[in-house]
Every structure is written in structure tokens, then in C-alpha cells.
C-alpha positions as CSV (number, residue, x, y, z in Angstrom):
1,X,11.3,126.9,173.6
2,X,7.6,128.0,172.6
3,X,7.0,130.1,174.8
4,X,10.7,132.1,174.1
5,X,9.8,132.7,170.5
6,X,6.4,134.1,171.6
7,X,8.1,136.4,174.4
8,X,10.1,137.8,170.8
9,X,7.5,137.8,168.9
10,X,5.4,140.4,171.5
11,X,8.7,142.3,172.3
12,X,8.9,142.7,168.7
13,X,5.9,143.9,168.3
14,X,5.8,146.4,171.1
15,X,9.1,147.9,169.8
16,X,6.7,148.3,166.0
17,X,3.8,149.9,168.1
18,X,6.9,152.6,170.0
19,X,8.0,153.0,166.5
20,X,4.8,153.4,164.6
21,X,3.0,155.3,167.0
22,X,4.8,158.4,167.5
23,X,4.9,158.4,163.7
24,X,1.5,158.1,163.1
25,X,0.7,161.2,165.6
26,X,3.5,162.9,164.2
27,X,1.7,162.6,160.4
28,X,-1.8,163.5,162.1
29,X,-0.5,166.2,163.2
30,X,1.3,167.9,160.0
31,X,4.2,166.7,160.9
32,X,6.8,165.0,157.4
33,X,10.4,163.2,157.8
34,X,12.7,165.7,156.3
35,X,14.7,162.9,154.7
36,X,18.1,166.0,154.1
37,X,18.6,167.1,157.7
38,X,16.9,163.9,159.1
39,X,14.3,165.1,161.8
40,X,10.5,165.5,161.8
41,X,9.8,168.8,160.8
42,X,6.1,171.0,160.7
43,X,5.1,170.5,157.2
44,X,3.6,173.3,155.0
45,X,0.6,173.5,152.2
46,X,-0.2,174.8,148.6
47,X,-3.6,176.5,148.1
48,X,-4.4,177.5,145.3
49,X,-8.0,178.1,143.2
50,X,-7.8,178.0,139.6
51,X,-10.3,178.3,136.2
52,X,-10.7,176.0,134.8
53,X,-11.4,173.8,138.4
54,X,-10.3,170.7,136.6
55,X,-6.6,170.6,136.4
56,X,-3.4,168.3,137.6
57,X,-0.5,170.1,139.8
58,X,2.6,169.3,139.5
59,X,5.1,170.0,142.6
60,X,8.9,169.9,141.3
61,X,7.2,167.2,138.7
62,X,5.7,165.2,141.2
63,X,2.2,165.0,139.5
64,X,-1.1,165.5,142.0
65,X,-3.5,164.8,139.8
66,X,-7.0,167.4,140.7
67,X,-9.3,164.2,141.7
68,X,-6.9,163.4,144.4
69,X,-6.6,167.3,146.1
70,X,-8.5,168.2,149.1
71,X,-11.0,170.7,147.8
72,X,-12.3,173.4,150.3
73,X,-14.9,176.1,149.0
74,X,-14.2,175.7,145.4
75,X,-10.4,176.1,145.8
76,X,-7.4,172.7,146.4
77,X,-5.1,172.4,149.4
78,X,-2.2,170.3,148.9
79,X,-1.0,169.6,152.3
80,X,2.0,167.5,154.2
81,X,4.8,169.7,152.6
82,X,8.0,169.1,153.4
83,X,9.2,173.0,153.9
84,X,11.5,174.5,151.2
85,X,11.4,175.9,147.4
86,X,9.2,174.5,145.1
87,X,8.0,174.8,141.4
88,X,4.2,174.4,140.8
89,X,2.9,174.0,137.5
90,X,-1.3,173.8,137.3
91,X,-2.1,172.3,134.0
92,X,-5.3,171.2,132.0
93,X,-5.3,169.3,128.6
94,X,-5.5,172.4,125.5
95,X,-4.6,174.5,127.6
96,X,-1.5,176.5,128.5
97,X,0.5,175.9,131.2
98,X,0.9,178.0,134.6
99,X,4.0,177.5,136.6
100,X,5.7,179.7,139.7
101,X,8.3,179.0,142.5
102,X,7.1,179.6,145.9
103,X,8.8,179.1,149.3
104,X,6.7,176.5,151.7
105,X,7.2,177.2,155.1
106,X,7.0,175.0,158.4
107,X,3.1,175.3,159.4
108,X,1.8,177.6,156.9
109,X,0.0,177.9,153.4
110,X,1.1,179.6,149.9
111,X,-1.5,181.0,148.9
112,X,-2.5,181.5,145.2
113,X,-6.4,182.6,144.8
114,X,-6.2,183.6,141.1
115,X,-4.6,181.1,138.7
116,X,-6.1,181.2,135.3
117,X,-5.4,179.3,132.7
118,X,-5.8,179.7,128.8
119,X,-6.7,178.4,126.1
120,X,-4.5,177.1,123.1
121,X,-6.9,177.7,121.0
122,X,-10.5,179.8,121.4
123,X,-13.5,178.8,119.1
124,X,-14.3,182.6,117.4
125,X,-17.8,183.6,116.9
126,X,-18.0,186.3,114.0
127,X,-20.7,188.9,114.3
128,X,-22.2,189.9,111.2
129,X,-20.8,193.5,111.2
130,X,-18.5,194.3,108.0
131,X,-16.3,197.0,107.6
132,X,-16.2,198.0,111.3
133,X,-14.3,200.4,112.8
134,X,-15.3,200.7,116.8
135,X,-17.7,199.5,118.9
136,X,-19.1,200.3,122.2
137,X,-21.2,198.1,124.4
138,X,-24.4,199.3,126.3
139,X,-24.9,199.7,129.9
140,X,-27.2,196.8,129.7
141,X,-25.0,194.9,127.3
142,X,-27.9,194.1,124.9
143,X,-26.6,196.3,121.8
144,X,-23.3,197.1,120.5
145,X,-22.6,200.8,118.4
146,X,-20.3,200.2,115.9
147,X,-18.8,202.6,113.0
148,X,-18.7,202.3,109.8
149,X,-17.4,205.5,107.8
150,X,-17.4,205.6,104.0
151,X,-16.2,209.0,102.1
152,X,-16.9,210.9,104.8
153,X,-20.3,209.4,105.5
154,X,-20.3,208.4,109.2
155,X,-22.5,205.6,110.0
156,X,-23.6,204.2,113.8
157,X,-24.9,201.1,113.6
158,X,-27.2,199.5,116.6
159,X,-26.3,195.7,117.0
160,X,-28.2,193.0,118.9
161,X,-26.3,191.1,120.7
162,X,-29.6,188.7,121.5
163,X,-30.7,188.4,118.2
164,X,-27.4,189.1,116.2
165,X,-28.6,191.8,113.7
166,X,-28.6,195.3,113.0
167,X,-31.8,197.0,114.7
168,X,-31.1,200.9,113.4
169,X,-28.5,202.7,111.3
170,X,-28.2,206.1,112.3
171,X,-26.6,208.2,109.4
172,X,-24.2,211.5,109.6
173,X,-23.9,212.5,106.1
174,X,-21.1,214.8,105.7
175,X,-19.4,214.0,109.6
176,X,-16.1,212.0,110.3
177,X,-15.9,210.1,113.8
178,X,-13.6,212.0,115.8
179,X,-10.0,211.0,115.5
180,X,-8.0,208.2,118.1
181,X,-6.3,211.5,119.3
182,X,-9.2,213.6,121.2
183,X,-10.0,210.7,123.1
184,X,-13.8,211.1,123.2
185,X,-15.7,207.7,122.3
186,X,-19.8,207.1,121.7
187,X,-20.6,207.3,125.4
188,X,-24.2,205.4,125.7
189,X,-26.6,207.3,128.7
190,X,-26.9,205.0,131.9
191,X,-30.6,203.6,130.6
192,X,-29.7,202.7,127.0
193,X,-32.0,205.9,125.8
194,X,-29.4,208.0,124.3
195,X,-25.9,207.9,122.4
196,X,-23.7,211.0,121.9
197,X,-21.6,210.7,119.2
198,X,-18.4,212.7,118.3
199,X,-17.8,214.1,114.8
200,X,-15.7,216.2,112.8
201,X,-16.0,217.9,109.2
202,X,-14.2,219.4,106.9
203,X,-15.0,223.3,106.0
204,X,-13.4,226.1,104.5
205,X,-12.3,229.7,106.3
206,X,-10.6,232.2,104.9
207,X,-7.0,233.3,106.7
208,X,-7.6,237.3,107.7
209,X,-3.6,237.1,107.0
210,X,-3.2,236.3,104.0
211,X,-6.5,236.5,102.4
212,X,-6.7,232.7,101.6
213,X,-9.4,229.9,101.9
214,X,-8.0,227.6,104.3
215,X,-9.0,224.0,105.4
216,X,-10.0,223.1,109.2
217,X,-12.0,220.9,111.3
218,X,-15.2,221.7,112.9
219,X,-15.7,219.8,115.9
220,X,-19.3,218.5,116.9
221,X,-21.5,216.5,119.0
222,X,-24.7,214.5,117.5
223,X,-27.3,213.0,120.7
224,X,-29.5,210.4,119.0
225,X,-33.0,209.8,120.7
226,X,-33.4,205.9,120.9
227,X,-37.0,206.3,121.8
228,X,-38.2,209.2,118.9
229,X,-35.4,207.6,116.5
230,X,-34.1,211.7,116.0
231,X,-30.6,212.9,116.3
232,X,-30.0,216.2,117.0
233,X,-26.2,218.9,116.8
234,X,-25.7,219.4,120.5
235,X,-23.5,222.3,119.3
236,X,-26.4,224.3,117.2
237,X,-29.2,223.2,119.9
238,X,-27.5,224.7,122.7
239,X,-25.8,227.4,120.4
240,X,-22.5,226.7,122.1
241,X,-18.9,226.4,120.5
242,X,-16.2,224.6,121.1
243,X,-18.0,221.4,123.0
244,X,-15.9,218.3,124.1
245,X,-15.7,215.9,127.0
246,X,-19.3,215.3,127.0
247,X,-20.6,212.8,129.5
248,X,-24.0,211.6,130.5
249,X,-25.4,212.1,133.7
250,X,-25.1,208.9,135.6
251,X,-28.6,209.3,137.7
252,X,-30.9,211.7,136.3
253,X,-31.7,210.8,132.5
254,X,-31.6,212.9,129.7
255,X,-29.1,215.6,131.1
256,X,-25.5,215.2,130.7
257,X,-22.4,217.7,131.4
258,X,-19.9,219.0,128.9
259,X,-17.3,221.6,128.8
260,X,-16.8,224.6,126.5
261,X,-13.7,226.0,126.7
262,X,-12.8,225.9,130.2
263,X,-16.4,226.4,131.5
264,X,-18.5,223.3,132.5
265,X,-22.3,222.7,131.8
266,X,-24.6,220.6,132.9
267,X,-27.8,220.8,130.1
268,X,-31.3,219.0,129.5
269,X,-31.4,217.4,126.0
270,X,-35.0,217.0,126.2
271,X,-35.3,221.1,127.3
272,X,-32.1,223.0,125.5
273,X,-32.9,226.0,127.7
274,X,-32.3,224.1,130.6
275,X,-28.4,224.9,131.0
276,X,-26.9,225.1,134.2
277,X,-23.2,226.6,134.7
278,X,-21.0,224.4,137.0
279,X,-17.5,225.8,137.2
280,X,-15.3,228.3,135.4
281,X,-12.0,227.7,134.8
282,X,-12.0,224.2,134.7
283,X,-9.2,222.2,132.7
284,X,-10.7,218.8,133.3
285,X,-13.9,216.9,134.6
286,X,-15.2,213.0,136.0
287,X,-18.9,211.9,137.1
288,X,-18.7,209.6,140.5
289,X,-21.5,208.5,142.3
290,X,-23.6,211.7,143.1
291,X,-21.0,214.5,142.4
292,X,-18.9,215.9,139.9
293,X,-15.1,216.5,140.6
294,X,-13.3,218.8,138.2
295,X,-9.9,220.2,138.4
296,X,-9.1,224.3,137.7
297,X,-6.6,225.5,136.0
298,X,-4.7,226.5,139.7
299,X,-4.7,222.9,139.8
300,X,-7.0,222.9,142.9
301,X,-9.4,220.0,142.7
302,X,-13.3,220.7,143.9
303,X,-16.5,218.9,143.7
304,X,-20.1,219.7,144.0
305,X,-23.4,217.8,143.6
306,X,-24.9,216.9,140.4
307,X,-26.9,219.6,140.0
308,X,-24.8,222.3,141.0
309,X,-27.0,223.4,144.0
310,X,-24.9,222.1,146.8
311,X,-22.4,224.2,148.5
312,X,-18.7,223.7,146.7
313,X,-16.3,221.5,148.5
314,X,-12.5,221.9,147.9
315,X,-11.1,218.6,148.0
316,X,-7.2,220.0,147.4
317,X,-5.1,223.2,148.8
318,X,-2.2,222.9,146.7
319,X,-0.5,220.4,144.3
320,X,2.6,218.6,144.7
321,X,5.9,220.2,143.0
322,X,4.9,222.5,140.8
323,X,2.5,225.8,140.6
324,X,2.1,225.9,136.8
325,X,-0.1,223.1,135.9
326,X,-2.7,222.1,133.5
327,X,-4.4,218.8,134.3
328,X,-6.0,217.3,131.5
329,X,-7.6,214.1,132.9
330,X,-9.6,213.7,136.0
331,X,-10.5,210.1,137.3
332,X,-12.4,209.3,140.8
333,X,-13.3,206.9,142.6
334,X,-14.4,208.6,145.5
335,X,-13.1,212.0,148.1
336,X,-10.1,209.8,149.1
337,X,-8.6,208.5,145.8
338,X,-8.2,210.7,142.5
339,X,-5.5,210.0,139.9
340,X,-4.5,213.0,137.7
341,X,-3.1,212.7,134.1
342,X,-1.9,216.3,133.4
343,X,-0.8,217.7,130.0
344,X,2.6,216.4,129.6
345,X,1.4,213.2,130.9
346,X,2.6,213.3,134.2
347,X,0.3,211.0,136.4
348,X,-0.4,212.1,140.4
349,X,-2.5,210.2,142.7
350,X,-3.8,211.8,145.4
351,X,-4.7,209.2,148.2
352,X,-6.3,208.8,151.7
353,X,-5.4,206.1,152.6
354,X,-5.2,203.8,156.3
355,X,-1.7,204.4,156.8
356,X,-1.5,207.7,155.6
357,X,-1.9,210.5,153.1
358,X,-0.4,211.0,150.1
359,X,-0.3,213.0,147.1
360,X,2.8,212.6,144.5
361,X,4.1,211.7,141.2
362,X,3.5,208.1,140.0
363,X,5.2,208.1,136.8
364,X,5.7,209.9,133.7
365,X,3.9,209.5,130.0
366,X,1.3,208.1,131.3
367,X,-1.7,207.8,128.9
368,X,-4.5,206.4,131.0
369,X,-5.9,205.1,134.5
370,X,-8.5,202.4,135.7
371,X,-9.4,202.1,139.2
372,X,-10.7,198.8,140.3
373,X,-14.1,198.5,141.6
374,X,-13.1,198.0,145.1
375,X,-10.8,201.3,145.1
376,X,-8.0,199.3,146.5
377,X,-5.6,199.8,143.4
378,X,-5.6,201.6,140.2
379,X,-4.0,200.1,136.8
380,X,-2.6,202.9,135.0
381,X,-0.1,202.7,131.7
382,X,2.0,204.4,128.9
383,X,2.9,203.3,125.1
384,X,4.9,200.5,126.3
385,X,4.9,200.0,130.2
386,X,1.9,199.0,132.3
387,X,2.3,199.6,136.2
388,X,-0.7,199.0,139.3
389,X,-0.6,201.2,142.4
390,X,-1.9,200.1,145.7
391,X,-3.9,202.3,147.4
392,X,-5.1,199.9,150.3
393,X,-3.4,197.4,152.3
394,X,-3.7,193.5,151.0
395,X,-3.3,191.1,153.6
396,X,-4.3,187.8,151.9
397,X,-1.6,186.5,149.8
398,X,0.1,187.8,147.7
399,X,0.5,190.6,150.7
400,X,0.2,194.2,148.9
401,X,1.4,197.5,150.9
402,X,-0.2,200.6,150.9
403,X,1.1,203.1,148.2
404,X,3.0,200.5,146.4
405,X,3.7,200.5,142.7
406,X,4.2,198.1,140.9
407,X,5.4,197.5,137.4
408,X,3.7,194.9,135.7
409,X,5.4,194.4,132.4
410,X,7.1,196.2,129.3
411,X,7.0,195.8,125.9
412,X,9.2,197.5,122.8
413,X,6.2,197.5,120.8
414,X,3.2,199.3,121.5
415,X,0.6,198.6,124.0
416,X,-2.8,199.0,123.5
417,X,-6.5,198.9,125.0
418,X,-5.9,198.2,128.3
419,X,-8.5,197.3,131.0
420,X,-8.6,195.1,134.1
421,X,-10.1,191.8,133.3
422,X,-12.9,190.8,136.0
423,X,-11.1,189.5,139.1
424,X,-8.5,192.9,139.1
425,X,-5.7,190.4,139.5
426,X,-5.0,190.3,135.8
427,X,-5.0,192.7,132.5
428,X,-6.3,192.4,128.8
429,X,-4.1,193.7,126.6
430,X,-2.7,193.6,123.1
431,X,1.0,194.0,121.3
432,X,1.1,194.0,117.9
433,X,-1.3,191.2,116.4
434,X,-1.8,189.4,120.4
435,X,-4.2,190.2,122.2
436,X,-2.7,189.3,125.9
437,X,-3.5,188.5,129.3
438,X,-1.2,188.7,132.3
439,X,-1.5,188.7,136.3
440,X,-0.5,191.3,139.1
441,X,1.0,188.2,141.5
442,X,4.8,189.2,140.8
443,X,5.7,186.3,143.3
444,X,8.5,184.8,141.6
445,X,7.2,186.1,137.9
446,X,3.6,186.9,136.7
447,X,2.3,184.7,134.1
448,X,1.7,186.3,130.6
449,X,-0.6,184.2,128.5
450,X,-1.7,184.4,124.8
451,X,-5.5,185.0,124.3
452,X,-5.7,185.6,120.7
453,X,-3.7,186.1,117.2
454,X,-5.2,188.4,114.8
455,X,-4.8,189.6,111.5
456,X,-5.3,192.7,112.1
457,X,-2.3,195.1,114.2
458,X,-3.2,196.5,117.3
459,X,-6.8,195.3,117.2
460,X,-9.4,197.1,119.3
461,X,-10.6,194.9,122.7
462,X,-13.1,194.9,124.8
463,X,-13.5,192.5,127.9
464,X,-17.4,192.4,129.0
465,X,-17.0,190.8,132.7
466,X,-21.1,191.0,132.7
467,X,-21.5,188.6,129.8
468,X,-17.9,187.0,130.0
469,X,-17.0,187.9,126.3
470,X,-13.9,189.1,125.0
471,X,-15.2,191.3,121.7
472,X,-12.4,192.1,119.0
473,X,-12.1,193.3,115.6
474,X,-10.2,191.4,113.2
475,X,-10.5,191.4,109.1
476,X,-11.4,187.9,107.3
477,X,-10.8,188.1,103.4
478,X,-9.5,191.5,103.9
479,X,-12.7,193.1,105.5
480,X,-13.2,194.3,108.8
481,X,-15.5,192.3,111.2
482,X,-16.6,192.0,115.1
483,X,-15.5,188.4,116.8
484,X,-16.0,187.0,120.0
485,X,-14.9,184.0,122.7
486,X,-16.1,182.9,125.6
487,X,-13.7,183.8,128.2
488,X,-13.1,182.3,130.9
489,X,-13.9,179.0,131.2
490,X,-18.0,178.1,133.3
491,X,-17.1,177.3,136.7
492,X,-19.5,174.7,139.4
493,X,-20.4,175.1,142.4
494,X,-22.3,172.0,144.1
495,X,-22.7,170.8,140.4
496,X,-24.6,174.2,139.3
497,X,-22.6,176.2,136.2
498,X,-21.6,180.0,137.4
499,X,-19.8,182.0,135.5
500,X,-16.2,181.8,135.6
């Protein structure tokens, strides 16, 4: 009788281990129960990498809290997947909460390489710089220029961002800053030496017609010498009218190019004589690398070196649709990829690219264009749309096609100061009294977070990726100051802070 129950005991346990076994191999090997058609099926995986690195992931609410995730160079892999749709929401405590649907497939990975999270709330640091207007940040990001403009009394003020106070004033007496309208900023010179300001004043002519004293602007240029502490009228040094689009020289210091009327210079501030004529008839000019590209009024797009001694290359032979154009904004990243605003704001890219060539209409309205830093796509927007153009295949995920466009969001209300934020998956922006944040992964929908409330409508922005500070201007007891956060969040790697 023993020795029966021990003969079903072993069977028994033979028929657990030809059970169990197959099981087990099946689970080693990716392998999950698919408990609605009721077969073993190839399972899938989430990757994802996300600031900040702490977070918990939810997967249709089933919680996987961040301690428990495989972790493979800096990023989590949530594996054994049973195929089909899912909702992932990554979430940290205070901040907000990022969520997308994504289709898991038998044997392979969803991919998400740029989940950011923000804040619910940012800690503002407010920079000692009342009444501001604008501000631009250096090359080396050490010093701010900010305006300040009392009854017509322009004012350029030199902040330390180290030290947090005012090292010079530099006074206009008499000058306005140029208005919103020209589009002409403070442009600092690659090696912090110089500034060039633009300015406008008030003066009186008298109308040949009808023999009255009218009221116009003059239009001006001051160049302030960092290292003499001297500012000097680029207009009466180099006895030239009419001066705009001014732009330094990005590898020889001191000299910097303008244009004056349609004809564009290159000049020597520290020797006025030295004035060298690049090109006639040009409508529209951008500095890249060791050459300047400018567009004629034919519409034809050339460059040439620097200095204007190479021999002139014609990058164009005709543009696309029309033969009356006038483009009025040139940006380059290199020979391959130009985008062209013209007057009416139509925007044209003209594109190399692996799979082809291409040179057409984008959109319409279009008031300005970033390229990224790798040329591979190029943000561009109007007054209440903001779109991205591929110019370069993207074969990680989320898979991008070569001369794609698309739109990333629209808003009734105005948008303003736009810019790509470090990673070129997401854009800054601001609408109304937000300043935003949203991604380019249009999988599903792209997450549009809120950075910042102000008090102030339509603030002025600036993201600086080098010192990972978003700088805004916002009023406190009705005056005008500069804040700043700390955006995004310190990242580890090995235990050792990078940034973010």
C-alpha cells in the first residue's frame, strides 16, 4: 500500500516538473500567458528615459514603482508585456503627470527617450534688475544686457550673472531701442568684447510738398567697446545711411557685416576705413560657419567666404513658383539646408537631403525659424501655430521621415518667444501669462506642460541650455524685474550630478 502512494506521489510530481518546465523556459525566454485568446504569446517591453530619473509608471494603473524597473544606461525597461494597447503614465511626487497610449508588440520595445516632467511649482530667483525691458545673454553666459528706457533715455545695463550686480551702464541720451517690429536685438560679438545696440530718435524734416516740419525716425547703430568702455554711431563712423541687420563676425573679432540698402558690408570697427563690399543687390543676409549666404533680389541664393576674397558660389538656379520675390529672412545651417522667410511671410526650405532634393513651400505667415543643432529638423512658427520639419531620416523611435512636417500645436491666442529647449524634442513657449513647454513625439498626443504663471502678458523667455536656466521677466509690486528657475531637474550618472 506504501509503496502505491509513493508510485503517486513521484508520478505526480513528474506531471508538476512537464508542467512547470516548459513554463519556466517559456518566461526565460519572453514568453507571457495571454490569459484572452489563451496561448503563450512573445511578450513586448516599455523603454523609456525620463527627468527626473526617480519616478513610478503606471501601465493601465498597474503601478511599477522606479526602484523595481530594470535600469540600462540611465534609461528603464519594463519587460514581459503581454502585446496590445496600453496607457503609461510616468509620475514623480510635485510634479506633473505624463501619460501616452502606445501599442506593445510581440518581441519588440516602445521606445520613449525624452519624457520630461514638470514641476508644479518652480522656486523663482529674482535678479536685481528693475524696470527691465529685454535682455540678452552673452556668448559665454557670464553677463546679461538688459534695457531700461526712461523718456527717451535708453539705458544698457551689464549684469553679472556670477556676482549678481550691475558691472557698467552704458547710456544713449536722446536714443529709443529699436521697436519689436524691425526685429534687430543687442547682438553681443562672439568673445564678449563688443555689443551693437539698435536705436531710434525722433527728429524733425521739413515735407518739400507742403512746406511743413514733419516728424520721423532716424534709425541707428551704437558699438560699445567693452575693453576701452567707449561707444561709438556706427552710422556717422562709417558715414553710411540707412544701416540694419548688423551682425558680428563669428571668427575674426572686431569686424562684423551689415547691410545698407540692398548692398552688404563687411567693416573693421577698430579701423572704419576698413570696409569691404560683399554683394549688391541683396534682400537678406545669415553668418554660418566660415561663409556668408545672402539672397538677391532675383531670389537666387549665393555664398562666399568671410572675407569676400573667395570665388562666389551660387547655391540656387531658380526659386520654386514664383519669379517676383523679395526674401526677407535668410537662415543656414549649412550648403544643404536653408529655410527662407520672404516678405509676405511665406516660408521655403530648400533641402538636400538622403532621399532626395527638395525645395518648396512649407507654410504661410510664418514669422520665424530655428534649426536644431544637428540640422536634422528645423522648428519654425506663426502668431498662433507652431510646426517642425524634418529634414533627415529618424530611425529610433518615434520614427521621423525625411521632409516631413509636422504640426505641433495651435493656440487662439498669441504665441510668443519660441525656441527649442535643449534636447530638440520639446519647445519653450508662452500664451498669454504661461510660459509653456511641449514635445515633438505626436505618438498618440504630445504632452503640453505648464512651466510658469506670470503677471506679466506675453512675457519675454529665454531658455539657456549652457547654464540650465529658464530667464523671464515678470513685474512684482507693479515693477518690472528679471527671474529665473532651474530647469530641468540634476540628473546621476554612477551617483555623480550632470546636468539634466
Amino acid at each position: 500500500m506504501e509503496g502505491w502512494k509513493r508510485k503517486i506521489f513521484f508520478w505526480i510530481l513528474v506531471l508538476l516538473f512537464l508542467l512547470t518546465v516548459p513554463v519556466i523556459i517559456l518566461n526565460a525566454k519572453g514568453y507571457r500567458f495571454d490569459k484572452d485568446r489563451g496561448v503563450f504569446v512573445h511578450s513586448g517591453t516599455v523603454t523609456f528615459k525620463s527627468n527626473p530619473q526617480t519616478v513610478d509608471v503606471k501601465l493601465n494603473n498597474e503601478i511599477f514603482e522606479s526602484k523595481k524597473l530594470n535600469r540600462i544606461n540611465s534609461s528603464f525597461n519594463v519587460s514581459g508585456i503581454v502585446p496590445g494597447e496600453y496607457n503609461i503614465q510616468i509620475s514623480a511626487p510635485d510634479f506633473q503627470t505624463w501619460n501616452k497610449k502606445t501599442q506593445v508588440h510581440s518581441g519588440l520595445a516602445s521606445e520613449f527617450w525624452n519624457v520630461l516632467l514638470v514641476r508644479n511649482d518652480y522656486e523663482k530667483t529674482e535678479l536685481n534688475t528693475p524696470e527691465i525691458k529685454k535682455f540678452f545673454t552673452s556668448p559665454k553666459n557670464d553677463l546679461l544686457a538688459y534695457i531700461t528706457n526712461k523718456e527717451n533715455d535708453l539705458t544698457i545695463k551689464i549684469f553679472n550673472i556670477t556676482t549678481s550686480l550691475v558691472d557698467q551702464e552704458i547710456n544713449f541720451s536722446g536714443w529709443e531701442f529699436i521697436e519689436d517690429a524691425k526685429k534687430e536685438n543687442i547682438e553681443w560679438s562672439p568673445d564678449n568684447s563688443f555689443l551693437s545696440v539698435p536705436v531710434k530718435k525722433l527728429k524733425e524734416v521739413i515735407s518739400q510738398k507742403e512746406k511743413n516740419i514733419l516728424q520721423e525716425y532716424e534709425y541707428s547703430y551704437f558699438i560699445y567697446d567693452f575693453k576701452n568702455k567707449s561707444s561709438l554711431n556706427l552710422t556717422e563712423v562709417l558715414n553710411k545711411k540707412e544701416i540694419h541687420d548688423v551682425r558680428w563676425d563669428p571668427k575674426e573679432s572686431g569686424f562684423l557685416f551689415f547691410l545698407e540698402n540692398s548692398i552688404l558690408f563687411r567693416a573693421d570697427i577698430k579701423n572704419p576705413q576698413n570696409v569691404v563690399q560683399i554683394a549688391s543687390d541683396v534682400s537678406s543676409f545669415d553668418l554660418s560657419g566660415s561663409y556668408v549666404y545672402y539672397a538677391q533680389n532675383s531670389g537666387l541664393l549665393y555664398k562666399n567666404s568671410l572675407n569676400g576674397e573667395n570665388e562666389l558660389t551660387q547655391i540656387t538656379n531658380n526659386f520654386p513658383g514664383s519669379e517676383n520675390v523679395k526674401i526677407s529672412s535668410v537662415v543656414v545651417y549649412d550648403d544643404l539646408r536653408i529655410a527662407l522667410i520672404l516678405e509676405n511671410k511665406d516660408f521655403y526650405i530648400f533641402n538636400k537631403g538622403d532621399h532626395g532634393d527638395y525645395y518648396r513651400k512649407l507654410a504661410n505667415k510664418i514669422e520665424e525659424a530655428h534649426f536644431s543643432d544637428d540640422g536634422k529638423k528645423i522648428l519654425f512658427w506663426s502668431d498662433n501655430e507652431i510646426s517642425v520639419y524634418f529634414l533627415r531620416e529618424q530611425l529610433s523611435q518615434p520614427i521621423r521621415r525625411e521632409n516631413e512636417i509636422q504640426n505641433v500645436t495651435r493656440y487662439s491666442e498669441p504665441i510668443k518667444n519660441v525656441q527649442w529647449f535643449s534636447d530638440y524634442e520639446h519647445i519653450i513657449f508662452n500664451s498669454g501669462r504661461w510660459i509653456k513647454i511641449i514635445e515633438i513625439d505626436s505618438r498618440d498626443h504630445a504632452n503640453c506642460m505648464d512651466l510658469i504663471n506670470t503677471q506679466t502678458l506675453n512675457p519675454f523667455v529665454i531658455y539657456n541650455s549652457a547654464l540650465e536656466k529658464m530667464y523671464f521677466i515678470d513685474t512684482k509690486n507693479d515693477i518690472a524685474n528679471l527671474f529665473s528657475i532651474n530647469f530641468p531637474e540634476k540628473t546621476t550618472f554612477f551617483g555623480v550630478e550632470i546636468g539634466g
